[in-house]
C-alpha positions as CSV (number, residue, x, y, z in Angstrom):
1,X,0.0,0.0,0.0
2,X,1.5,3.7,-0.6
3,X,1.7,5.3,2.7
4,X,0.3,9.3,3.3
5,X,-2.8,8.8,0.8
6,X,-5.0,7.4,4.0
7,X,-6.7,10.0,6.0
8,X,-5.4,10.2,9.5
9,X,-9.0,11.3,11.5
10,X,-10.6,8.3,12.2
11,X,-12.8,8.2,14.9
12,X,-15.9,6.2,15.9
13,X,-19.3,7.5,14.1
14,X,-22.6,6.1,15.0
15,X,-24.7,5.2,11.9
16,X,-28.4,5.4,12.5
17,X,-30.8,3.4,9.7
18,X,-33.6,5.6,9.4
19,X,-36.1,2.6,7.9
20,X,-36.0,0.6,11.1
21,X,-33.9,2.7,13.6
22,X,-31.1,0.0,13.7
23,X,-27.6,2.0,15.0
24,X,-24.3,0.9,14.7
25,X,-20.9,2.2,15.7
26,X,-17.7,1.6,13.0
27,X,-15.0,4.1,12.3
28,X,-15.0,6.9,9.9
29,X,-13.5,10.1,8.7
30,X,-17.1,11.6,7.4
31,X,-18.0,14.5,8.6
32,X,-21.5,15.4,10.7
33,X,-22.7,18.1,12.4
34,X,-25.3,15.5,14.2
35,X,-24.5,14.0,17.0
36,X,-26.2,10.7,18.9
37,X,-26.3,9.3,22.3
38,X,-25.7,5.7,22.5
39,X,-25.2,3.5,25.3
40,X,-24.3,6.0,27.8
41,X,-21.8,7.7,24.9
42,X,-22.1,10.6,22.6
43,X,-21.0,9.6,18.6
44,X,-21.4,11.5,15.7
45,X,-24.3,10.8,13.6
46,X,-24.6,9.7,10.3
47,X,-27.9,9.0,9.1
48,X,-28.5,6.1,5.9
49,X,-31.7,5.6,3.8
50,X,-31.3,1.3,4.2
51,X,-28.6,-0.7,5.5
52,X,-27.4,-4.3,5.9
53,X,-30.2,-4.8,8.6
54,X,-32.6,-3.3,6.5
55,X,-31.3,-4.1,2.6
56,X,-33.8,-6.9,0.9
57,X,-30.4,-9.0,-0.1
58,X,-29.5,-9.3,3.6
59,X,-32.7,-9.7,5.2
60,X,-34.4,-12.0,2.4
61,X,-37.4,-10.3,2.7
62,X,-38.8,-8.1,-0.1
63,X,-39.5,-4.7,1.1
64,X,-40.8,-1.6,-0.9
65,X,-39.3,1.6,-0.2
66,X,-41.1,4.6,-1.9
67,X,-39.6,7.8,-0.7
68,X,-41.6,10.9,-2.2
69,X,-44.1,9.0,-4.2
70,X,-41.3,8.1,-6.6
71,X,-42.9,5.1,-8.0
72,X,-46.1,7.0,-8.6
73,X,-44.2,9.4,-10.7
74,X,-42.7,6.5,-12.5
75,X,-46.2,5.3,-13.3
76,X,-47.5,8.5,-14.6
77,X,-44.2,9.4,-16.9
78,X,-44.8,5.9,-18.6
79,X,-48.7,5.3,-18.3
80,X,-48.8,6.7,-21.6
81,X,-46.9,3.8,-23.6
82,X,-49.4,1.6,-22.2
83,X,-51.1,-0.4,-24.6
């Protein structure tokens, strides 16, 4: 590996899944201006649409997600190719 390309800043970050409320701690260099307390500690916070507790692939169970009516637009831009 070439060495000084790696940011130094690591630090723990919690990650909150916003679908189901899962949170997990890991290390990260993103930055937050959010901040969560978690088991008697405060982390930064980083907040995620799905993740691996939450994603279809990991859980094997289908799940739709429709933030902002997006598959009703879908429908409408293409209801007119319909036969």
């Amino acid at each position: 590996m070439k060495k000084g390309i790696h940011p130094e800043n690591y630090r723990l970050v919690a990650f909150k899944d916003m679908s189901n409320g899962d949170v997990f701690i890991t290390r990260s260099t993103a930055n937050t201006k959010e901040t969560l307390e978690f088991e008697g500690e405060e982390y930064p916070l980083i907040k995620l649409e799905i993740s691996r507790t939450s994603h279809p692939f990991y859980t094997g169970k289908s799940k739709l997600v429709d933030t902002a009516g997006r598959i009703d637009k879908f429908k409408n831009k293409y209801a007119k190719f319909k036969k």
